[in-house]
N, C-alpha and C positions, 0 to 999 in steps of 0.2 A: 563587645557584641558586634562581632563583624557583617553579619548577615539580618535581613530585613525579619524580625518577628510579630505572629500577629497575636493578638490579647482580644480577649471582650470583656466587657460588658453587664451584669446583668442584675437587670434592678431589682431586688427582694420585695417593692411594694410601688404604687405609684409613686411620682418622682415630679418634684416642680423646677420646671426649666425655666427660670422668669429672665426673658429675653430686654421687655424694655424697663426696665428697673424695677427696685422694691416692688412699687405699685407706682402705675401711671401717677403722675402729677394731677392733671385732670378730676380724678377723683375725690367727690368729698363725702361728707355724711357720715353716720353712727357705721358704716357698714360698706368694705371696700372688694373689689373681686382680684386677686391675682390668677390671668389665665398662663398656665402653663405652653411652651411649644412643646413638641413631641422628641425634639432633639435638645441635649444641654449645648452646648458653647464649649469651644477648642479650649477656652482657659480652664472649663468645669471639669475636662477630662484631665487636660495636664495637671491640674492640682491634684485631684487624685489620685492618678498617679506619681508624683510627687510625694504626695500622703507615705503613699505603699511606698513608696525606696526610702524615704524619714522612716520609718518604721523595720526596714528591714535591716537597716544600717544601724537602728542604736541611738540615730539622730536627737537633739535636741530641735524638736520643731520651731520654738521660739525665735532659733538664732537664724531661723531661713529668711530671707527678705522677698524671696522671686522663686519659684518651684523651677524656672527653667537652670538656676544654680546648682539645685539638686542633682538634676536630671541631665545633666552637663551640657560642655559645648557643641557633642557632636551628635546632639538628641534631637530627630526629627520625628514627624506624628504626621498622620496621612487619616483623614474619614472626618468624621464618623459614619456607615452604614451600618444599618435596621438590620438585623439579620433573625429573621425568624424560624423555627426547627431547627432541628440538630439531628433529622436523621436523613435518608437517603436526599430528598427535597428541601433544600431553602428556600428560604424567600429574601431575595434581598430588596432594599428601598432605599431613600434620602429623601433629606428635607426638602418639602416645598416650600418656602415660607410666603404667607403665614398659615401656620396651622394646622396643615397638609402633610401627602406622606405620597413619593412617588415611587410607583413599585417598578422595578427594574427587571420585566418578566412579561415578554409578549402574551402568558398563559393569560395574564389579567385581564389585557383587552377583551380577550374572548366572553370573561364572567359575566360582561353587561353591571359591574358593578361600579364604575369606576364615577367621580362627581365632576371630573375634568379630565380631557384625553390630549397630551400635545404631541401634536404631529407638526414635524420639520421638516423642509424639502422634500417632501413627499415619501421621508424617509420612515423606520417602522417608530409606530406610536409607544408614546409612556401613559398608563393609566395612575391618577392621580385619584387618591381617595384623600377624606377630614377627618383628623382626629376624633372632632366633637361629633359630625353625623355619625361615625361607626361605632360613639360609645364606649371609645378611651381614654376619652376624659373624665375624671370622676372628681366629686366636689367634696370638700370638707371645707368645714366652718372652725377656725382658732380667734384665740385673743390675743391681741401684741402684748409683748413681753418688755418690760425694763430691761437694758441693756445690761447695765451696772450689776442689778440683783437678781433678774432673772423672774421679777412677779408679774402678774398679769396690770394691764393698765385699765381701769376700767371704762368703759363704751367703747374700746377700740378692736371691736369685732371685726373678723376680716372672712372671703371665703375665698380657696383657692381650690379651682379647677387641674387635677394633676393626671398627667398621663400616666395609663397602666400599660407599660410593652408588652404586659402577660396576656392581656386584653387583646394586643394588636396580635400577640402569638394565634389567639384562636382564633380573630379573624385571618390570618392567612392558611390558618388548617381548613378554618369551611370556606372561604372565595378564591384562594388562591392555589390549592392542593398541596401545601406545604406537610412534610410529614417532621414526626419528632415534638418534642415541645418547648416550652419557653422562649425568649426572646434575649436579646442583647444587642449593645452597638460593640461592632469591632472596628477597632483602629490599626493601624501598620508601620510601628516605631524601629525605625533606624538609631542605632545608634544610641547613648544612653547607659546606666550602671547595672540594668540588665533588672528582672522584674522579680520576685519569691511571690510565685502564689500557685495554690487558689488564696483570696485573702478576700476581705470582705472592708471596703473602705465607705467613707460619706460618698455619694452624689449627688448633688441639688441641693434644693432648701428643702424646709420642712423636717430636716433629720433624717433625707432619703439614707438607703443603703444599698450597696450594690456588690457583687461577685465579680472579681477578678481572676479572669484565667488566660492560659496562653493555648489557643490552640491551632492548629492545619486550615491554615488561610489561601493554600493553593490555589484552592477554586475563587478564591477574591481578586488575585494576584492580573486577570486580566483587565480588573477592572481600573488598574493605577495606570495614568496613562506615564510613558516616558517620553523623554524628551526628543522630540522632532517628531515624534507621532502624529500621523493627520487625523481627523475624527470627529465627532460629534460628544460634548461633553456637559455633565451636571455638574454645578458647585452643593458641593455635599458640606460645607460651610459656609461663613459670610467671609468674603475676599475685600480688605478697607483699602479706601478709594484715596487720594490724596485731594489734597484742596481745588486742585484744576481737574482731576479725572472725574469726580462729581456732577460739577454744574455742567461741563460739558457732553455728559451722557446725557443726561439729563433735559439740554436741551436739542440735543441729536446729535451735535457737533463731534463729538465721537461717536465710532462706532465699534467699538471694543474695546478691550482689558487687556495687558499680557501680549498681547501680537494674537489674541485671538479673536474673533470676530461676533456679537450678541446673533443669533440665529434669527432669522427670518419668521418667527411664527407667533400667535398672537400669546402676550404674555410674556415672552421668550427672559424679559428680565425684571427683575424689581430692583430698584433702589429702596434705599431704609438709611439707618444710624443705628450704629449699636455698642452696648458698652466692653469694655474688654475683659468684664469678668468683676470679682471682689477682690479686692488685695486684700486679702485675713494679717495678714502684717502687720499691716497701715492701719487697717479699722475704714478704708475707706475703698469707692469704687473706683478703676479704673476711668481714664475720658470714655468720654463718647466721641465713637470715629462714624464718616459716613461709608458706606458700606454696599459691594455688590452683593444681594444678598442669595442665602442657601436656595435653590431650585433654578435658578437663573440656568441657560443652554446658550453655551460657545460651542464655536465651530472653529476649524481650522489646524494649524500645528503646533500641535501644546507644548506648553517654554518647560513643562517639567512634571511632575504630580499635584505642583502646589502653584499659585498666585500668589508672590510676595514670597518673606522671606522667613516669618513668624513661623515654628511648627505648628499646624493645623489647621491655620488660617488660609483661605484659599483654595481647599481642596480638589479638585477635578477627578469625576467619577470618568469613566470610560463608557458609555450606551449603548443599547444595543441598536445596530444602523449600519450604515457605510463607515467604514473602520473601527467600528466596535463590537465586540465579543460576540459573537452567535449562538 
């Protein structure tokens, strides 16, 4: 696959992204909450599709150790973006994290709906909305399950909070003017055994499921920055930090990522930790790395589409502002 293809996305039902593990540690008692984020994790997508090329090939999944083997060595993955309708109007977004959804669509500022607006150098504003104030998160109550046999354990009731994109779909038909429907995340893989679908693979926990397709990402295409490009940029993922890049953000002593620079405005970054996913292999998770996290705003001239060198990880959306997309 010589040329850059784009796919989405789309979840058949709500979908639990659980960001800081299982369940917080923190929690105890007959009764625990997993809150879902609104976005899965670069590993949640690569497995999946992983998933879809094991299965298009004939694969024994078994004998897979790492999805990025599958999906070979010249496979790269750029997003994830929110992209809601599918007809003449989208809406596109990314992650705020936590929790959040930032819409990449000066029409938003106008709606008066927004629960945070950031404006950088006096450049044009992103309206940020909550997953949970807009009511796309939705709760269900399960009982943990024995690994081994798969029974229920008893008192080990749990409630998880999961987001519905179909949800987010109608909020950006009534606040946003999005026309069409449904929702999905699209991603932009380079490279790779090349994808068969539409196909319908896991995402998330919970037994999510989701629709896989490939479709006309042109009008995304400006939003990937290239390299040397000057601009204004969203991490549309978590970008992990090394053991010095950390405490030194952290305590001001740096002042950006990558040769790009954290924007001047309030918020403009979060630091976090996060894990790298589940290894299904192993039976176990990933470390936990520390982490520029999703919604963070750099500025200056971007080293490429990505931060680091992992596909997914690091993403850079293009904004719309001084050198980004109009």
């Amino acid at each position: 696959m010589g040329m850059a293809e784009w796919y989405i996305l789309r979840p058949l039902g709500p979908a639990l992204f659980r960001w800081k593990g299982e369940f917080s540690p923190q929690f105890r008692g007959p009764r625990v909450l997993g809150l879902s984020e609104p976005f899965p994790l670069p590993s949640t997508i690569v497995g999946a599709l992983a998933a879809l090329a094991i299965a298009s090939r004939g694969m024994d999944p078994a004998g897979v150790r790492d999805p990025l083997d599958v999906l070979g060595e010249g496979f790269d993955l750029w997003g994830p973006v929110l992209r809601a309708g599918d007809g003449q109007r989208s809406v596109l977004a990314v992650h705020r994290y936590p929790g959040s959804i930032a819409i990449l669509d000066e029409e938003a500022i106008r709606t008066e709906e927004c629960e945070e607006v950031i404006s950088c150098d006096h450049d044009r504003p992103l309206c940020v909305v909550s997953a949970l104030e807009e009511g796309a998160l939705l709760g269900r109550v399960g009982v943990e399950l024995n690994v081994s046999g798969k029974t229920a354990i008893e008192g080990r009731l749990y409630e998880a909070a999961m987001f519905d994109a179909r949800k987010f779909a109608e909020i950006a038909r009534s606040m946003f003017k999005a026309t069409g429907s449904g929702a999905g995340y699209a991603v932009r893989i380079e490279g790779g055994p090349g994808l068969t679908t539409p196909a319908v693979v896991r995402l998330g926990g919970e037994g999510g499921l989701a629709v896989v397709e490939r479709i006309d990402g042109s009008d995304m295409e400006a939003l990937v920055p290239r390299e040397g490009g000057d601009g204004k940029f969203i991490l549309a993922s978590p970008a992990p930090l090394n053991e010095h890049e950390f405490p030194e953000l952290a305590r001001g002593e740096q002042l950006g990522i990558g040769g790009l620079r954290i924007a001047e405005c309030k918020h403009s970054a979060h630091l976090g930790s996060i894990g790298a996913g589940y290894d299904m292999a192993r039976n176990a998770r990933r470390p936990v790395r520390p982490a520029l996290m999703p919604g963070s705003i750099l500025v200056g001239s971007a080293p490429g589409a990505r931060l680091g060198a992992v596909p997914g990880w690091g993403s850079l959306v293009r904004v719309p502002g001084r050198g980004g997309p109009r």
